[in-house]
Structure formats: C-alpha cells, structure tokens
Backbone as CSV, one residue per row, in Angstrom:
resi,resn,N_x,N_y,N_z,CA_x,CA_y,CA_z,C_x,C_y,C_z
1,UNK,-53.102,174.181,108.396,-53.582,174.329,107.009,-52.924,173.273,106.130
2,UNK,-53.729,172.622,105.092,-53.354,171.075,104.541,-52.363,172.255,103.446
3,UNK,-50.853,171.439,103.201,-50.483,171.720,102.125,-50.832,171.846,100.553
4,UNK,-49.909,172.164,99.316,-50.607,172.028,97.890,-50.821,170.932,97.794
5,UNK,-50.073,169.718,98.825,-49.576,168.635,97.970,-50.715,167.740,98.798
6,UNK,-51.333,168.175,99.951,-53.074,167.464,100.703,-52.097,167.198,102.402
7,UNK,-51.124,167.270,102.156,-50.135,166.580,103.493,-50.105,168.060,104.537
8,UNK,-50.382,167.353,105.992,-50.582,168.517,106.402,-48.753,168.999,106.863
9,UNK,-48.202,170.710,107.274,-47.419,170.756,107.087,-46.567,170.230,108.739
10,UNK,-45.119,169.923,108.592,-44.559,169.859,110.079,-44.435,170.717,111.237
11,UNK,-44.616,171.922,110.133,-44.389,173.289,111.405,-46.098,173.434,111.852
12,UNK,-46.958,172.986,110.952,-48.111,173.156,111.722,-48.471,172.303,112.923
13,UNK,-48.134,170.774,113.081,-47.958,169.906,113.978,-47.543,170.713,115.053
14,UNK,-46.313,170.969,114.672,-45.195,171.755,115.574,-45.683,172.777,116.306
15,UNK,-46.482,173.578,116.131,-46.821,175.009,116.725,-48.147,174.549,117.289
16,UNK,-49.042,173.951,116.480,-50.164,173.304,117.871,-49.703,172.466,118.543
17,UNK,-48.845,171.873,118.664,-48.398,171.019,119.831,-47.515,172.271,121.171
18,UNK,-46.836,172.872,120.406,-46.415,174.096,120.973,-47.316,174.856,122.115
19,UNK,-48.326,174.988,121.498,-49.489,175.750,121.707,-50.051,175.074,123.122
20,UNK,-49.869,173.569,123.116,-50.640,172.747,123.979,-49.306,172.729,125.020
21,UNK,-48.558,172.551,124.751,-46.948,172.165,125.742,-46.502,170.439,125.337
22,UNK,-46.916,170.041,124.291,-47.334,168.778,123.941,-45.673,168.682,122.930
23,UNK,-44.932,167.605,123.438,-43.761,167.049,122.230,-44.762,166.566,120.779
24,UNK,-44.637,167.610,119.895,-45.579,167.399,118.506,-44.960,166.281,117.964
25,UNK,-45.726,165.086,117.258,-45.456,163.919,116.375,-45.259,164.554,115.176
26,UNK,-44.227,163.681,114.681,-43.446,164.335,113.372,-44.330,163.526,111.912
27,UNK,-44.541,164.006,111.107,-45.938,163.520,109.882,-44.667,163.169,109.120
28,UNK,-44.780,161.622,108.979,-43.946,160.792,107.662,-44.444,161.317,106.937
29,UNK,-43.890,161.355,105.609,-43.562,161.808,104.383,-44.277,163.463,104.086
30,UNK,-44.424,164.310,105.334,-44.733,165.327,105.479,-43.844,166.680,104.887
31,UNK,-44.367,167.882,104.759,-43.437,169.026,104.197,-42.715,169.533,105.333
32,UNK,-41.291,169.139,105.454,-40.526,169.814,106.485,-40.686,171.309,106.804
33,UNK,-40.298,171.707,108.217,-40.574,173.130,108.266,-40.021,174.058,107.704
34,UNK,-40.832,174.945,107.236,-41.177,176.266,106.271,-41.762,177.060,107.264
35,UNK,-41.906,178.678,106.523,-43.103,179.907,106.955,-44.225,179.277,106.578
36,UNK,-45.266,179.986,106.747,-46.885,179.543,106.754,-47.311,179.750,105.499
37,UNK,-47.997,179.273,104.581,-48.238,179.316,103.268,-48.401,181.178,103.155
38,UNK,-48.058,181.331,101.584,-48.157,183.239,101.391,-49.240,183.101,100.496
39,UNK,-49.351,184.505,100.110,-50.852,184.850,99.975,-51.089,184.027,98.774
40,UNK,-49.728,183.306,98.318,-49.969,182.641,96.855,-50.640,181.263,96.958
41,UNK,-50.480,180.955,98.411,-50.737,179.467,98.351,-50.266,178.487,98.070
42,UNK,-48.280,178.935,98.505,-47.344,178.245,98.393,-46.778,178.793,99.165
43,UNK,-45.502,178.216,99.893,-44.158,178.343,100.402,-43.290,179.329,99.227
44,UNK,-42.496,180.761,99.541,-41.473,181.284,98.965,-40.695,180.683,98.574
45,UNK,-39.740,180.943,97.517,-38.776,179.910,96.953,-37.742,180.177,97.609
46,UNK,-37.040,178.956,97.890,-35.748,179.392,98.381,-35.992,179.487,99.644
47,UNK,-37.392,179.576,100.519,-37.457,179.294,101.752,-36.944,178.034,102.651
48,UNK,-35.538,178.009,104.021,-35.314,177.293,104.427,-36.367,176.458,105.045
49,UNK,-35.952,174.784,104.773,-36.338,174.273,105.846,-35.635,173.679,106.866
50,UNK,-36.540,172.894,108.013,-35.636,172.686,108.646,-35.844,170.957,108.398
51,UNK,-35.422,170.416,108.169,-34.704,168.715,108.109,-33.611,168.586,109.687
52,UNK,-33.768,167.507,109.839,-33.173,167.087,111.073,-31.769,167.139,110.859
53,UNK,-31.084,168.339,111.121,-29.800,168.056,111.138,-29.085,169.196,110.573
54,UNK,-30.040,169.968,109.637,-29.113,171.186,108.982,-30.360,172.669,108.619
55,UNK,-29.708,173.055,107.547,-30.433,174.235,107.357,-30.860,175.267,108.434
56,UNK,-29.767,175.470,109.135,-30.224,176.921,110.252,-30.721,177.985,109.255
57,UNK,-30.897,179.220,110.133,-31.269,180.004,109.242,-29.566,181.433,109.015
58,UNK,-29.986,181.627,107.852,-28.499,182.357,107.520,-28.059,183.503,107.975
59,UNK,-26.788,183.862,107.777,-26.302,184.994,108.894,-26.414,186.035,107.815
60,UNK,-25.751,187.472,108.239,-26.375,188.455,107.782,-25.699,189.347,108.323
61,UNK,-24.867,190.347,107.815,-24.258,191.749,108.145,-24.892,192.507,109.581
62,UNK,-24.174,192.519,110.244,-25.165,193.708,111.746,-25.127,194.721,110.625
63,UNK,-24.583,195.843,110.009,-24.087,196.616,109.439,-23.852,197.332,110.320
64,UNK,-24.195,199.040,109.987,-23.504,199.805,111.198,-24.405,200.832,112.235
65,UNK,-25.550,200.360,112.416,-26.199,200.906,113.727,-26.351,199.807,114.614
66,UNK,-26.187,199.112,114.542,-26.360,198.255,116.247,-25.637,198.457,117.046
67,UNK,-26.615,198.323,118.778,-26.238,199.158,119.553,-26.100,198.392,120.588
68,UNK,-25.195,198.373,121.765,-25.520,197.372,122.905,-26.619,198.043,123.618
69,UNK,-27.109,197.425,124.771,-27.212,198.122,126.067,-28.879,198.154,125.640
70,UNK,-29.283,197.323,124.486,-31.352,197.637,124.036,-32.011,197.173,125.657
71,UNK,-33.075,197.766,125.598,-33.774,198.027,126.618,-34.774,196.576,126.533
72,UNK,-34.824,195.775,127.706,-35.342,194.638,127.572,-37.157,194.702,127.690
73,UNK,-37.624,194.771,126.445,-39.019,194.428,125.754,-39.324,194.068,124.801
74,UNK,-40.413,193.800,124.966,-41.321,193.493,123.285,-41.930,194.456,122.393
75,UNK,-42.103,195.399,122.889,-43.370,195.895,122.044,-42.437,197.434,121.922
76,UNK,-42.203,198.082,120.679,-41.626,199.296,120.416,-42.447,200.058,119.939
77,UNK,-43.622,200.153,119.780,-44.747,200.451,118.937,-45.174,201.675,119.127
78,UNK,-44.594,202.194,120.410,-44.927,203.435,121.251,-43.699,204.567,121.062
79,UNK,-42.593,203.839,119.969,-41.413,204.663,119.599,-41.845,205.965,118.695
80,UNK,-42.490,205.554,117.957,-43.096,206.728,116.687,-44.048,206.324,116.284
81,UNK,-44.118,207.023,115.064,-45.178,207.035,113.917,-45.646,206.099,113.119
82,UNK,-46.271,205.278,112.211,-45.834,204.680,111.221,-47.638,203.321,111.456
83,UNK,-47.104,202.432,110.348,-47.739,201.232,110.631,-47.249,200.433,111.324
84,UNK,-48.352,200.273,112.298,-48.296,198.969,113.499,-48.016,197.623,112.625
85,UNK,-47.087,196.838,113.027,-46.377,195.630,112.586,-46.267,194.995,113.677
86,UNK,-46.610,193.713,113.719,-46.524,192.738,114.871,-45.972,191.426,114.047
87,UNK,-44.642,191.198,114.859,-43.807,189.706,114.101,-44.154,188.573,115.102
88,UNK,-43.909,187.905,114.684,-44.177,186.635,115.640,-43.649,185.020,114.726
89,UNK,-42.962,184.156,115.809,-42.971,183.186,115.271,-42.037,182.176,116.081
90,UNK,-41.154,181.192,116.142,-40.947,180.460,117.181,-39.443,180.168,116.287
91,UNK,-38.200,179.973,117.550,-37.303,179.384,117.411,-36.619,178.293,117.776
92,UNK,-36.189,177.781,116.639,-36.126,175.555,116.912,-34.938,175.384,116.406
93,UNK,-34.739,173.826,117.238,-33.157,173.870,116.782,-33.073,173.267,115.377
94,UNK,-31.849,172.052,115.404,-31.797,171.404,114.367,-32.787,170.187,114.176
95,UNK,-33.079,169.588,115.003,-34.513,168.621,115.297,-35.568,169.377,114.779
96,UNK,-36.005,170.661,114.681,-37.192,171.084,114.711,-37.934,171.041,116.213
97,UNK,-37.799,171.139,116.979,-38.149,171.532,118.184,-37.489,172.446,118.534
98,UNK,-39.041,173.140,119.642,-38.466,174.635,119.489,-37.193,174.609,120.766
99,UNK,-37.012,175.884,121.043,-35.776,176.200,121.757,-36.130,177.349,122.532
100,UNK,-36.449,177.358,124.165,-36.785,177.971,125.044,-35.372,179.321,125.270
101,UNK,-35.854,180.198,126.007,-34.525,181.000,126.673,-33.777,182.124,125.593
102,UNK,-34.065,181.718,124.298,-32.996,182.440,123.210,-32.981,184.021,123.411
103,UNK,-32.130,184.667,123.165,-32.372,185.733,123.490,-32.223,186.607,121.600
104,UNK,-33.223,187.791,121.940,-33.431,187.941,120.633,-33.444,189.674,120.271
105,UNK,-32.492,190.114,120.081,-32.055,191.476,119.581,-32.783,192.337,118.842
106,UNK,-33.745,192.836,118.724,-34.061,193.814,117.798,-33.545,195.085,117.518
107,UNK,-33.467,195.707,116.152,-33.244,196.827,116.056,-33.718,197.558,114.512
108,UNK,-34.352,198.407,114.129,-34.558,199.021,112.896,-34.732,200.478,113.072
109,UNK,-34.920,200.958,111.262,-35.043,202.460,111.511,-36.365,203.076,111.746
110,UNK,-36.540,203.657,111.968,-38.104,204.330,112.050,-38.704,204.905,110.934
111,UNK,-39.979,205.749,111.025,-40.935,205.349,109.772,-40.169,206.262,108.179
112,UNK,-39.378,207.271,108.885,-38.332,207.965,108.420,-37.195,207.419,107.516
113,UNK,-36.635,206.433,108.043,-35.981,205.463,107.430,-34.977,206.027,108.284
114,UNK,-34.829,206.922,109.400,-33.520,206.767,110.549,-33.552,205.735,111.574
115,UNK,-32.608,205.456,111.733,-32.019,205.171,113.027,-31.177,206.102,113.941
116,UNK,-31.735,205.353,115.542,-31.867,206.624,116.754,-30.413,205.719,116.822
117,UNK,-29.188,206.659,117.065,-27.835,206.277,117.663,-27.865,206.855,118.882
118,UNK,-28.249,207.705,118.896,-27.970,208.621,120.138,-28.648,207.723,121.721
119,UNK,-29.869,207.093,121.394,-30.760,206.657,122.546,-31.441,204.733,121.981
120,UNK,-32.642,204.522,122.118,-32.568,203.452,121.941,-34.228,203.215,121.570
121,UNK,-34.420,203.889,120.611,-36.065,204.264,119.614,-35.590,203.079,119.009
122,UNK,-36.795,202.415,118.976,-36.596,201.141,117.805,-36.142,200.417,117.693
123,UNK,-35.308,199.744,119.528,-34.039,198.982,119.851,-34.867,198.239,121.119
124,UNK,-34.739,197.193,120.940,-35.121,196.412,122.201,-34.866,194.892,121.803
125,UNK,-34.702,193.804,123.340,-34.428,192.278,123.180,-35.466,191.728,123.794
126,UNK,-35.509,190.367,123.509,-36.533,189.877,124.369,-36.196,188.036,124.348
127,UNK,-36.902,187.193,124.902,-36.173,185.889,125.099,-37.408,185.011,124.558
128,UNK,-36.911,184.012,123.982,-38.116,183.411,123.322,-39.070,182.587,124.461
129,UNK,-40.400,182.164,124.744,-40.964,181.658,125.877,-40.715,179.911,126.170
130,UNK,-40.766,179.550,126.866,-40.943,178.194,127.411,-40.942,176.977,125.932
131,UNK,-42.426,177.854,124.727,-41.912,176.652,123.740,-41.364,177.734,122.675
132,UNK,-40.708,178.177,122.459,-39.715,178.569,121.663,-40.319,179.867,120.901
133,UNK,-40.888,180.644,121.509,-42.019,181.437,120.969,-41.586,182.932,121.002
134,UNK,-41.761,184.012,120.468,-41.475,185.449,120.573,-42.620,186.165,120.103
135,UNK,-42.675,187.166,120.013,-43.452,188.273,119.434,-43.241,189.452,119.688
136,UNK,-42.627,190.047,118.340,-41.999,191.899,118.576,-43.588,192.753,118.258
137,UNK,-43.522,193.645,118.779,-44.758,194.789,118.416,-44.559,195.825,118.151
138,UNK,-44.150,196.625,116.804,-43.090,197.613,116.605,-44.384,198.313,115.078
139,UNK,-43.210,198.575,114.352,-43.928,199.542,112.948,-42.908,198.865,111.808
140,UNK,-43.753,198.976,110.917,-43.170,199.137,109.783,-42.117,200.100,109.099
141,UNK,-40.712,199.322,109.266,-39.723,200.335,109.042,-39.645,201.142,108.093
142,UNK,-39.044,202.483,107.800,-39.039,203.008,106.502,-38.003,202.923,105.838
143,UNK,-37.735,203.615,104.736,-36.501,202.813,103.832,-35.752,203.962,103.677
144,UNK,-34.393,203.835,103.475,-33.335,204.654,103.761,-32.219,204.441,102.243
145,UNK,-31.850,205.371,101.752,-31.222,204.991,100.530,-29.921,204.184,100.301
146,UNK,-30.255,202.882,99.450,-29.513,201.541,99.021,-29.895,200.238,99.643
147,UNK,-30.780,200.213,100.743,-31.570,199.092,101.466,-33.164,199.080,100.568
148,UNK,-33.584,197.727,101.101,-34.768,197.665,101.399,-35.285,197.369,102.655
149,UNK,-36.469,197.738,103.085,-37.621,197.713,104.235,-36.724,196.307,104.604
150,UNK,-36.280,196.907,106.067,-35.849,195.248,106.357,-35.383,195.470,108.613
151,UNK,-35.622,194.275,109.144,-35.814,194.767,110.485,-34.032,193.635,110.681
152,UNK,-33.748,193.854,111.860,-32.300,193.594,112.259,-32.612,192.733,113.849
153,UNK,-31.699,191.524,113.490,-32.341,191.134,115.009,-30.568,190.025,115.117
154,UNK,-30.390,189.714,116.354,-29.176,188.903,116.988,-29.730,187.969,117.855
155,UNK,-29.625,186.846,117.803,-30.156,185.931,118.233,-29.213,184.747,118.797
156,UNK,-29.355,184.536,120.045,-28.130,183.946,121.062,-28.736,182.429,121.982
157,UNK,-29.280,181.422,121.447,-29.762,180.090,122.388,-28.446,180.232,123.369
158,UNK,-28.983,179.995,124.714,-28.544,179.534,125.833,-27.008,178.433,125.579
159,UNK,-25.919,179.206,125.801,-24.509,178.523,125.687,-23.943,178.447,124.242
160,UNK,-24.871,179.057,123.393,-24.608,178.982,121.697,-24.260,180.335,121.295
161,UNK,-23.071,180.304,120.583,-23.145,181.457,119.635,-24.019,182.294,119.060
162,UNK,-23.712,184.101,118.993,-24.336,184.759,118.982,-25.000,184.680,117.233
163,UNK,-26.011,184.624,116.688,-26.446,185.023,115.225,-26.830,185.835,115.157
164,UNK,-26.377,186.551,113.635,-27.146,187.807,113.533,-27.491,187.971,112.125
165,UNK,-28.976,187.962,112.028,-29.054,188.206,110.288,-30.686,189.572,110.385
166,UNK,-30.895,189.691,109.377,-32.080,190.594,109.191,-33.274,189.732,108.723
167,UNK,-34.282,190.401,108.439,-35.843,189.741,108.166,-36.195,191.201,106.936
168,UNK,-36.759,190.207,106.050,-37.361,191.188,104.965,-38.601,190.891,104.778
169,UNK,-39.297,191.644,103.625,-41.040,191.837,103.806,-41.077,191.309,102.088
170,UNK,-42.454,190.711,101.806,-42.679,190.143,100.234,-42.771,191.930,99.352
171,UNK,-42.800,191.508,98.244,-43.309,192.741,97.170,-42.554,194.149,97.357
172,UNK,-41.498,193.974,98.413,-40.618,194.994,98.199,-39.733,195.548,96.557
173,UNK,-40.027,196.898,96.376,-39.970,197.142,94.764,-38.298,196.637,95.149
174,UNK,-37.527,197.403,96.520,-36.379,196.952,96.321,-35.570,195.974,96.555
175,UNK,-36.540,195.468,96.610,-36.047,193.584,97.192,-34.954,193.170,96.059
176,UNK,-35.235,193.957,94.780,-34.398,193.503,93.445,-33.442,194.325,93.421
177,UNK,-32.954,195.504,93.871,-31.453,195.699,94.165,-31.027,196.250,95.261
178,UNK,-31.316,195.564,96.209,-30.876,195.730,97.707,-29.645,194.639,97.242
179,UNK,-28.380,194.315,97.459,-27.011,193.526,97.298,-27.303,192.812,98.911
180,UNK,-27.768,193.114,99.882,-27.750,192.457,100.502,-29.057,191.252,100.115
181,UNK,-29.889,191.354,100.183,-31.288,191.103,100.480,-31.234,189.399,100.196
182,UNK,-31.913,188.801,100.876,-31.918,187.467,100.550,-33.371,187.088,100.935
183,UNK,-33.986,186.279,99.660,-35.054,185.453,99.530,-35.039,184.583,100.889
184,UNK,-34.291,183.980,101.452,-34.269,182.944,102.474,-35.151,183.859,104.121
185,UNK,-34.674,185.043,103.699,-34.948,185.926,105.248,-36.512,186.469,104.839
186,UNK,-36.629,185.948,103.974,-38.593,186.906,103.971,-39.449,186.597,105.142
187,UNK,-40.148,187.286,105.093,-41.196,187.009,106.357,-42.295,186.933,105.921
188,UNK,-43.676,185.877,106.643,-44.825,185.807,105.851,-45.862,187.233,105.950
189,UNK,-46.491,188.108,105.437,-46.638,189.013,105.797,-48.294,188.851,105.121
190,UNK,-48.949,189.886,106.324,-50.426,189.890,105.901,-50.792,190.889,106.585
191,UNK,-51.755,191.709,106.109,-53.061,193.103,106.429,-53.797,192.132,107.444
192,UNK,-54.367,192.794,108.580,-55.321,192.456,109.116,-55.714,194.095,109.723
193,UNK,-56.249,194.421,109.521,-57.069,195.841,109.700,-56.379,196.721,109.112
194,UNK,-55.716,197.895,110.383,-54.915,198.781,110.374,-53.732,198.054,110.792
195,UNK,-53.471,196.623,111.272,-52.136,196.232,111.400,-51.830,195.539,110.561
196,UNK,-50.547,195.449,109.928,-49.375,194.153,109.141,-49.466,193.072,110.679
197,UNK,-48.891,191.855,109.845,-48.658,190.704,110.984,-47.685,190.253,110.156
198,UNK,-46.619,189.742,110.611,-45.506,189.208,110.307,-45.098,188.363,110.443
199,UNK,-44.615,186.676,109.838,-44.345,185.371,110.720,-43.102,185.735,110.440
200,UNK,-42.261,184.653,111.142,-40.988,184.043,110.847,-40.394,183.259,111.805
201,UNK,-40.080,181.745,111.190,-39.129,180.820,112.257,-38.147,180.922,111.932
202,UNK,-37.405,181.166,113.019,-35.656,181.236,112.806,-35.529,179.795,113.169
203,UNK,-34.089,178.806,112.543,-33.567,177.621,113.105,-32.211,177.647,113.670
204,UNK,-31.759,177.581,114.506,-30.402,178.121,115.377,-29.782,176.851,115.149
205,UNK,-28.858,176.286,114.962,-27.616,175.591,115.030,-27.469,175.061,116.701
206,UNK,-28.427,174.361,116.930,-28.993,173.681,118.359,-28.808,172.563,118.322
207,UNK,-28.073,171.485,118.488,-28.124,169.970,118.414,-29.208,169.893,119.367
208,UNK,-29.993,168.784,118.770,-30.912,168.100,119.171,-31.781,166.335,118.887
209,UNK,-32.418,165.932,119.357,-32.595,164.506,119.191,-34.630,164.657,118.701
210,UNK,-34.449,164.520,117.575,-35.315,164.374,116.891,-36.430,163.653,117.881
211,UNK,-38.037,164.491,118.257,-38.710,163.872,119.224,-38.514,163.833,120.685
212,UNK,-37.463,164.645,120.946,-36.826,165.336,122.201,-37.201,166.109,122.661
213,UNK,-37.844,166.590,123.753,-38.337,168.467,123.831,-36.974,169.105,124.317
214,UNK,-36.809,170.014,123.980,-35.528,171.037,124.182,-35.605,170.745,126.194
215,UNK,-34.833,171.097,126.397,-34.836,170.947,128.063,-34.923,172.932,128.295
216,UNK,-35.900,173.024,129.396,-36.225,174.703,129.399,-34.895,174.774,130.582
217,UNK,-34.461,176.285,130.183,-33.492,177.434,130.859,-33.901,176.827,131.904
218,UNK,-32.943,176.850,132.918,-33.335,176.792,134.399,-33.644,177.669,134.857
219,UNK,-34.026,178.543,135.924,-33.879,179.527,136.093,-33.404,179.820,137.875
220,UNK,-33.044,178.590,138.238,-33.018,178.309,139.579,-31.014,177.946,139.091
221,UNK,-29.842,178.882,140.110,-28.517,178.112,140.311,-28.446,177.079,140.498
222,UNK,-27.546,176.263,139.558,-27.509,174.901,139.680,-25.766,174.845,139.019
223,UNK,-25.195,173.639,139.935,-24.097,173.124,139.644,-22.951,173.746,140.259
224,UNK,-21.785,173.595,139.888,-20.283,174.380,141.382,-20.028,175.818,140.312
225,UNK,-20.304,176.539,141.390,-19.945,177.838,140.775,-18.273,177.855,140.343
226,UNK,-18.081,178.875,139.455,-16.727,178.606,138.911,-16.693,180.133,138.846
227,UNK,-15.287,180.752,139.107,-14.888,182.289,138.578,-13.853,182.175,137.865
228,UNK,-14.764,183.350,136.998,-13.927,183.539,135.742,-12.145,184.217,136.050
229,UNK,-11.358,184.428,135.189,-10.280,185.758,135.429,-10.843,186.793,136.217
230,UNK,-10.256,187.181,136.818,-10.288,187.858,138.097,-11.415,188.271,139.005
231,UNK,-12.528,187.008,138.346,-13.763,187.368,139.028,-15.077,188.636,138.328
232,UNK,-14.369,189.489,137.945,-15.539,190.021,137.234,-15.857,189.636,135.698
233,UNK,-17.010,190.550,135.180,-17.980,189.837,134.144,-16.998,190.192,132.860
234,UNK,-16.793,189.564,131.879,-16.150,190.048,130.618,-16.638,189.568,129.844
235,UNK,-16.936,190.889,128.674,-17.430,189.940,127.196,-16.629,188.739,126.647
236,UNK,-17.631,188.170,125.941,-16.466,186.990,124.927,-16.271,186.221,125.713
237,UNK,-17.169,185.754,127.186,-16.352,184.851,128.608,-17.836,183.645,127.990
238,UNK,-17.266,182.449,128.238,-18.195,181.616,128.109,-19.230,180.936,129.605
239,UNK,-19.958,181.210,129.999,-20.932,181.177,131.607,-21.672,180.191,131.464
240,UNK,-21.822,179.111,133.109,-22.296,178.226,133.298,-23.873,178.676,133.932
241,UNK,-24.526,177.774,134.291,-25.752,178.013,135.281,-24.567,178.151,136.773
242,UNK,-24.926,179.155,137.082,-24.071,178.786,139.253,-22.846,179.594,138.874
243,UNK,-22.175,180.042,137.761,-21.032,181.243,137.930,-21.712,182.427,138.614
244,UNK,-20.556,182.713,139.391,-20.462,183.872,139.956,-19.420,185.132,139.591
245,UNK,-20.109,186.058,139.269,-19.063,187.326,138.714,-19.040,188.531,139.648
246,UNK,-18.559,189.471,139.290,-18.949,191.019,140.157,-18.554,191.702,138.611
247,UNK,-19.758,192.657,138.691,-20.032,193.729,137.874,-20.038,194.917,138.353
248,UNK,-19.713,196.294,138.253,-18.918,197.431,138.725,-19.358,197.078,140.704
249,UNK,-19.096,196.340,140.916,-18.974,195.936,142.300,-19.845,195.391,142.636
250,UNK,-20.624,194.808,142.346,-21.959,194.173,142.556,-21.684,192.816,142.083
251,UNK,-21.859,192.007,143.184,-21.937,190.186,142.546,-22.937,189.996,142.249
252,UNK,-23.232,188.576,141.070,-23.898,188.441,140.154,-24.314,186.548,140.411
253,UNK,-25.032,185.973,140.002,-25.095,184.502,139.718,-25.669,184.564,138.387
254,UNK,-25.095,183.605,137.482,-25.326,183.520,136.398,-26.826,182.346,136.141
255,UNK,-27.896,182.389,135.426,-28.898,181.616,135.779,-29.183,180.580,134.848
256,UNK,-28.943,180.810,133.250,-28.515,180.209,132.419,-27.039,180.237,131.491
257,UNK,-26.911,179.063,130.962,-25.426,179.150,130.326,-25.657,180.142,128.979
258,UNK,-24.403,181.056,128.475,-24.395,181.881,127.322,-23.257,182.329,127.460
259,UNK,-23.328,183.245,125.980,-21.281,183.621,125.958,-21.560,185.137,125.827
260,UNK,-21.106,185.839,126.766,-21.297,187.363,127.302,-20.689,187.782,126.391
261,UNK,-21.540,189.168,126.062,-21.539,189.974,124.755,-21.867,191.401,125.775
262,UNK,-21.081,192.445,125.156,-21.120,193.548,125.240,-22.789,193.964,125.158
263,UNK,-23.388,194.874,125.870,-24.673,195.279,125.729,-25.445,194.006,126.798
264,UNK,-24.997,193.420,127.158,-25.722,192.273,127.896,-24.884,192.030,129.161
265,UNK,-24.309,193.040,129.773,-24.152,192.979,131.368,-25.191,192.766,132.017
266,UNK,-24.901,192.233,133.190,-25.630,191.282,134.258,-26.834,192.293,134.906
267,UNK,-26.792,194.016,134.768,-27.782,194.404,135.463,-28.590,194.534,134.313
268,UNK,-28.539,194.288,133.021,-29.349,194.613,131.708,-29.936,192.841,131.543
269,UNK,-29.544,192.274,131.998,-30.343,190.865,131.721,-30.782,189.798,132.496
270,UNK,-31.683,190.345,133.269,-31.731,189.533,135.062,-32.423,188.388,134.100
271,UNK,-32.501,188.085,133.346,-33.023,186.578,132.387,-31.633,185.917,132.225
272,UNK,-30.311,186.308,132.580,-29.138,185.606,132.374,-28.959,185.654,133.794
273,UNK,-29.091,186.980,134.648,-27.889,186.753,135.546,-28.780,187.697,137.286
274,UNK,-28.526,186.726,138.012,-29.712,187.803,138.957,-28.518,187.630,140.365
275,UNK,-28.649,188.776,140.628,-27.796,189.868,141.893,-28.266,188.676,143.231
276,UNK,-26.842,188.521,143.699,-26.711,187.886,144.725,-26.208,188.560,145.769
C-alpha cells in the first residue's frame, strides 16, 4: 500500500519479498519500517521504526503471572470464551531483515480478565518461520483492574538475549491511565467478520548487514560439542549448535544456539534441543 507521502513503504517490500523467500530491495528515500497504515491512514505516533542499526522494539515489565513450562503452539483460541483475535506479523533484526528461529512467549488473561496460574489457559510459545514470520490465534483479552487490554509475550532470537515487553490494542478507553502502557507497543488492529486481526513487527537487537538474509537456524548438529558444568542442562547457560547436556537423565543435543531459561528445558523445546 503506497504511503501519505506516494512512496511505497519498506516493510511492504519487506514482507512480499518475505512472502516469495526473495532478499527484498531496500526503496531509497522510502518510509522505514513501521506497522501497516491504521484505520486513519497513517502510521501511530510514536510508532518505532526500524533504520539500520537501532530502534529495537522496547522492553516491558513480565509483571507477575508469567509462567515457565507454556505448552508449545499457536493457536489458544480453544482456551475459552471471548472474541477470536488472530496476531500476526514478522520479526527482524537491526538491518530490517527478518530473523528466522526466534522463539516467542505468549501469555494473557482470559475473557474474564483472569489469568490461569494454576495450569496453562492462555499460555503458549511458538518460533518465528524460516522468514521471520509468526501468528498467535487466541481471543481478545479482558481487562482486569489498573491495566489495559494488553497481551504479554518474551521473545528470545537464536544466541540473543531474552526480551520481554507486552502488545496493546488502538481506542483503548484505558490506554490513558494504564502507567504502564506505551504508544510504541500498539498493534494494528482491524474487524474482519466475527474476528479482530492484529499486526505487529517486533525488531530484536540482531546485528545484521543491511541486504543480508538472516542465515536460517540449523536444524541439523553442527560444530565440536562442548559440556557445560557438570554436564547437565542449567538455566542462564549460554548453548552452541552440537552441545550436549543430560536432563533428569536423558542426553540432549542442542540444535540451535540460545541462553537457557527456566520453562524451556530440552524435553519442552525439541526446536532447541532433540534427544540423542
């Protein structure tokens, strides 16, 4: 879609080239990447972009229901009640190219405005695809008193530090005194029947070479295996492609590089780590 200004935008390049498997050409004097125009027919204010080199996207309180151990899927939609909400949108580094492998945390309350502690309603991860792509299939959260409507996600590229910020919705009455809430985390949001659709590009703190395609996860061991302290898996341990661990007695090969986090043992993420 041509921008206000007639220039078409970079993230649109970006996502049909995506679309094709194609390294997208970058549009001189083009609008760096943004969300997809809103219903106004502009970019949100205060929406990051991404410029070669900075502007990730910002961090953000876990607060206090996140849970390890989410059940690895996409689609939560089958948790409860509520309006069907489908997010979608792609994660890129600092180049603006996307970023394969990421792994991506969800968690919110249900149509109630609770959150399940006890079990794992409304909790699930999933890894972004080949070109940097995701899509959650969940509901529209409900609101709980001193927040606004807002979904919770942790987001980890392959050998990079863990991020964690939230995603908010436009025209929220409490978008204006939520103390957390930030303009930067909106999501593009639109009706299409009985479902909401939701965009949002996250930008991860990924060095990259402008016109580069990200190099995809391996998924095949590669390189001299190395053991950690005493051989088994520990959070906070930093993992190569080809480490080898043991987890409550069970050895492990690690398949891509990442820095082990609680809730993400080796039998919960055969996308990190597959039983040897």
């Amino acid at each position: 879609m041509p921008e206000p200004d007639g220039m078409i935008s970079r993230k649109t390049v970006l996502k049909a080239a995506a679309a094709l498997g194609a390294a997208p050409l970058l549009v001189g004097g083009g609008v760096a990447l943004a969300r997809e125009q809103a219903g106004a027919g502009r970019t949100p204010d205060l929406t990051p972009e991404c410029h070669d080199g900075d502007a990730p996207t910002i961090e953000q309180t876990e607060g206090p229901y996140f849970k390890p151990d989410s059940p690895l899927r996409s689609s939560m939609v089958n948790d409860g009640p509520g309006t069907r909400l489908v997010v979608s949108g792609y994660v890129f580094g600092l180049a603006c190219r996307p970023v394969p492998g990421v792994l991506l945390d969800f968690w919110q309350a249900d149509d109630n405005g609770t959150y399940d502690n006890s079990g794992y309603t409304f909790r699930g991860h999933q890894f972004s695809d080949a070109n940097g792509a995701f899509k959650l299939d969940t509901i529209v959260p409900g609101l709980y008193p001193g927040r606004t409507r807002h979904i919770h996600v942790k987001l980890q590229a392959p050998g990079r530090q863990v991020v964690t910020t939230q995603l908010y919705f436009p025209g929220e009455p409490r978008n204006s005194t939520d103390t957390i809430y930030d303009a930067r985390l909106l999501m593009n949001v639109r009706q299409n029947g009985n479902v909401r659709e939701g965009s949002y590009d996250f930008v991860l703190n990924v060095p990259q070479t402008p016109g580069t395609p990200s190099p995809t996860p391996t998924t095949t061991p590669t390189g001299t295996p190395t053991t950690p302290p005493s051989g088994t898996w520990a959070p906070g341990a930093s993992y190569r492609a080809g480490d080898r661990v043991t987890f409550s007695g069970v050895s492990y090969v690690c398949l891509q590089a990442h820095t082990a986090m609680a809730g993400w043992e080796p039998p919960n993420v055969p996308a990190l780590w597959q039983r040897s």
